[in-house]
N, C-alpha and C positions, 0 to 999 in steps of 0.2 A: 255472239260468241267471242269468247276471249280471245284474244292476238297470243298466238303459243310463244311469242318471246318474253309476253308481258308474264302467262303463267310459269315459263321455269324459272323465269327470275323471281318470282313469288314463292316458289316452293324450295331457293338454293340452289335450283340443278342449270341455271343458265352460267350457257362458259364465259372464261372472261379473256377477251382477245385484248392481246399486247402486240403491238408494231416490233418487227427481229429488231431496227433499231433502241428500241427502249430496255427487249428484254437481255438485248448483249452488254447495252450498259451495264443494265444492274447486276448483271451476272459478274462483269469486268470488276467493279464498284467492290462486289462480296465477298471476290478472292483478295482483292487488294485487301479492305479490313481482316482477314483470315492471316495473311502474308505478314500482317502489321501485328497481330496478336502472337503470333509465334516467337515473332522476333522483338519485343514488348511487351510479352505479357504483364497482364492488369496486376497489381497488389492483392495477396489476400484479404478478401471481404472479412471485418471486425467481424460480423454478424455470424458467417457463415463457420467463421472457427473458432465461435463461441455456442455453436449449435449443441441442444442434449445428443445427437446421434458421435459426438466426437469425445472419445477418451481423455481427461484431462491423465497429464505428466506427472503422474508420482515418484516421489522420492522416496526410498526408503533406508535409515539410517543403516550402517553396517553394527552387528552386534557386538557389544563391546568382550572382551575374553574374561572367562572369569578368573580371580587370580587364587594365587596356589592356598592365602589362608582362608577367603569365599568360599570356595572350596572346599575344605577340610570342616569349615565350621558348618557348609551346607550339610553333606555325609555324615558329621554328628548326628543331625537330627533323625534317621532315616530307620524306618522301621527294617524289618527283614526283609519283606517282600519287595519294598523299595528301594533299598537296597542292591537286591541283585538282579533289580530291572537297569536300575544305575550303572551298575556293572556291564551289563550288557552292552549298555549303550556308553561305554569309554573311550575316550580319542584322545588320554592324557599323555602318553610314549608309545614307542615306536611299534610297540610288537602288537597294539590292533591292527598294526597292515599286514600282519600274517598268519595272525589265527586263525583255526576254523570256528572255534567257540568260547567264550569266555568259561571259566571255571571256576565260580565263585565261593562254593563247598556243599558240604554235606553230613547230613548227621542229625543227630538231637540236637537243637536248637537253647536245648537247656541242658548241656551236658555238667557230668563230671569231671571230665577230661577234655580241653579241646589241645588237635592235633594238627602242629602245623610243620608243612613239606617246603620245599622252596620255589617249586614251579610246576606246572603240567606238565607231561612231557607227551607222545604223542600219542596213545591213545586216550589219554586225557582228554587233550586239543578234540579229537572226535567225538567223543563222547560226554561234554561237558560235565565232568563228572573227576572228582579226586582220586588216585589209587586205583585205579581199576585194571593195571598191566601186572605182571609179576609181582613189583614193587608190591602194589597193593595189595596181592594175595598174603604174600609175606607180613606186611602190615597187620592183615587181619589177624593171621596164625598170633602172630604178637602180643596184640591186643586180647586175643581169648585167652590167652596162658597168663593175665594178668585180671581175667574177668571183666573182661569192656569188649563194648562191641558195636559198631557206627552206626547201628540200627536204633539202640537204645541208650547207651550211655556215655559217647562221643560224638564229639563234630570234625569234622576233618576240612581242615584252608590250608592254602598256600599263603607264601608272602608274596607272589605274585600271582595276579589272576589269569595272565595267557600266556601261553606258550612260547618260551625262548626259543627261536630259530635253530635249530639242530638239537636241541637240549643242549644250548649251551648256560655257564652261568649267568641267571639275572643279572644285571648291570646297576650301578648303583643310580640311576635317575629311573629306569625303572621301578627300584624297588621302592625311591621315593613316590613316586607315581601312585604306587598302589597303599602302601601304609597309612592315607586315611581309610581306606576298606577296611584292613585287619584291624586298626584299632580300634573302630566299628562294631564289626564281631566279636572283638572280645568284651566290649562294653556291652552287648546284649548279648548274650551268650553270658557271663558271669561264671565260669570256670571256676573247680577249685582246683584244677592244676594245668599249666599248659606244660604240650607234652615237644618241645621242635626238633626237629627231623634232621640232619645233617648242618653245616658252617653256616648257611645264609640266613637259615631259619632263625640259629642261635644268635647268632650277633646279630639277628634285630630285633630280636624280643629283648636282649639284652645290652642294647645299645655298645657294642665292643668289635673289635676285629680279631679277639682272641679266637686259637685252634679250639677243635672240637675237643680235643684232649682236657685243656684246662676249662672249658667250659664245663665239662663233664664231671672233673674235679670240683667243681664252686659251683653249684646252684643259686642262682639270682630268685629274682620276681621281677612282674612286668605289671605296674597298677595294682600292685598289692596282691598279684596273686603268684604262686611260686610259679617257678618254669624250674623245667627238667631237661638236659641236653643230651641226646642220644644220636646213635648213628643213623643216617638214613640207609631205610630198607635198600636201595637199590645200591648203597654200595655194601652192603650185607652180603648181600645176591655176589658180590666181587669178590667179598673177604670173608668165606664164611665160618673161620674161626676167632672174628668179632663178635658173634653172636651172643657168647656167655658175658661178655661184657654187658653187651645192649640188654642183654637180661638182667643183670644188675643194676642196672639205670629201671629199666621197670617197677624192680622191685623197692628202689628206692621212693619213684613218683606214687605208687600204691601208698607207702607210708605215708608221704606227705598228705595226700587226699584225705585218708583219710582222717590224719592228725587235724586235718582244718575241720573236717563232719563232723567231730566232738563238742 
């Protein structure tokens, strides 16, 4: 028969007795290295922080800004739809920190007439959309009494595309801001007449700081095609013994339109 000390040591399960003297050393021995590694810890292992389980350090360049003629030459190229996706996504001046929607425009995209306002104002801003408060109704009436209509034979923009804080007037780094857009639209778009809507409109289609009065007087062009300066509807809505005026600006833009269809 086997000596049972010889089988548990054969099989692993025999204990293994240490002297208290040996096992307090080693105990002493363990905390002292522990002691010494706290207060020295070892250098990081090459090995260990060249492991695949550890993320290397990426850098990544800051994006360079694009600049204002990049820009302008980019929005050249840009169809319609891209356009006023681009629009959407604008961080050129200040008033994207306070719109609710960009207002790009609306209409026939191959009008007769395109019709430019100088800003949204607030239910614009809500409704991403040109003319749609009083202004706009009035606009409409306008345009029917003249046979146009933004459904079928106009397009309707602003010079700027979001909403001045209180409706006040656009500012001029705004308006530079956005005049790669309109001149955008008007080069696809191809009007034969652009129709602008009160002072800010006019003096930037027609590059001037003159009143509406004398612009109104002198009809310019803008890339070759006429501009027609009339009052905007919303101070029509203020003054509305302007009206027969702004009706004679109408009837003048009719003539011209059609003087070019010939």
């Amino acid at each position: 028969m086997l000596d049972r000390d010889v089988l548990l040591r054969e099989i692993g399960l025999s204990p293994i007795w240490r002297s208290r003297e040996t096992t307090t050393a080693a105990t002493a021995s363990q905390t002292s290295v522990q002691h010494a590694n706290a207060e020295s810890p070892e250098p990081l292992n090459t090995a260990q922080a060249d492991a695949p389980n550890t993320p290397p350090l990426v850098t990544t360049a800051s994006p360079t800004a694009e600049s204002d003629a990049d820009r302008a030459a980019r929005i050249a190229t840009l169809s319609w739809a891209a356009l006023t996706a681009d629009i959407a996504a604008c961080r050129a001046c200040k008033l994207c920190e306070t719109r609710t929607h960009t207002v790009p425009g609306v209409g026939n995209t191959s009008p007769e007439w395109m019709v430019i306002g100088e800003g949204p104002g607030e239910q614009e801003d809500k409704q991403g959309e040109p003319f749609v408060g009083r202004a706009g109704q009035l606009l409409d009436q306008m345009l029917a009494a003249a046979g146009k209509s933004r459904k079928e034979s106009v397009y309707i923009a602003n010079v700027v595309k979001c909403r001045p804080p209180g409706n006040r007037d656009p500012q001029t780094d705004e308006i530079s801001a956005c005049a790669p857009y309109l001149e955008r639209q008007i080069a696809l778009a191809q009007p034969k007449l652009l129709l602008a809507l009160g002072k800010f409109a006019g003096q930037t289609l027609l590059s001037t700081d003159a009143t509406v009065a004398a612009m109104r007087a002198s009809p310019g062009e803008r890339s070759g095609i006429p501009v027609v300066v009339t009052y905007h509807p919303a101070y029509l809505l203020r003054s509305p013994l302007e009206k027969a005026k702004a009706w004679c600006d109408l009837v003048a833009a009719k003539r011209l339109s059609e003087s070019r269809a010939e």
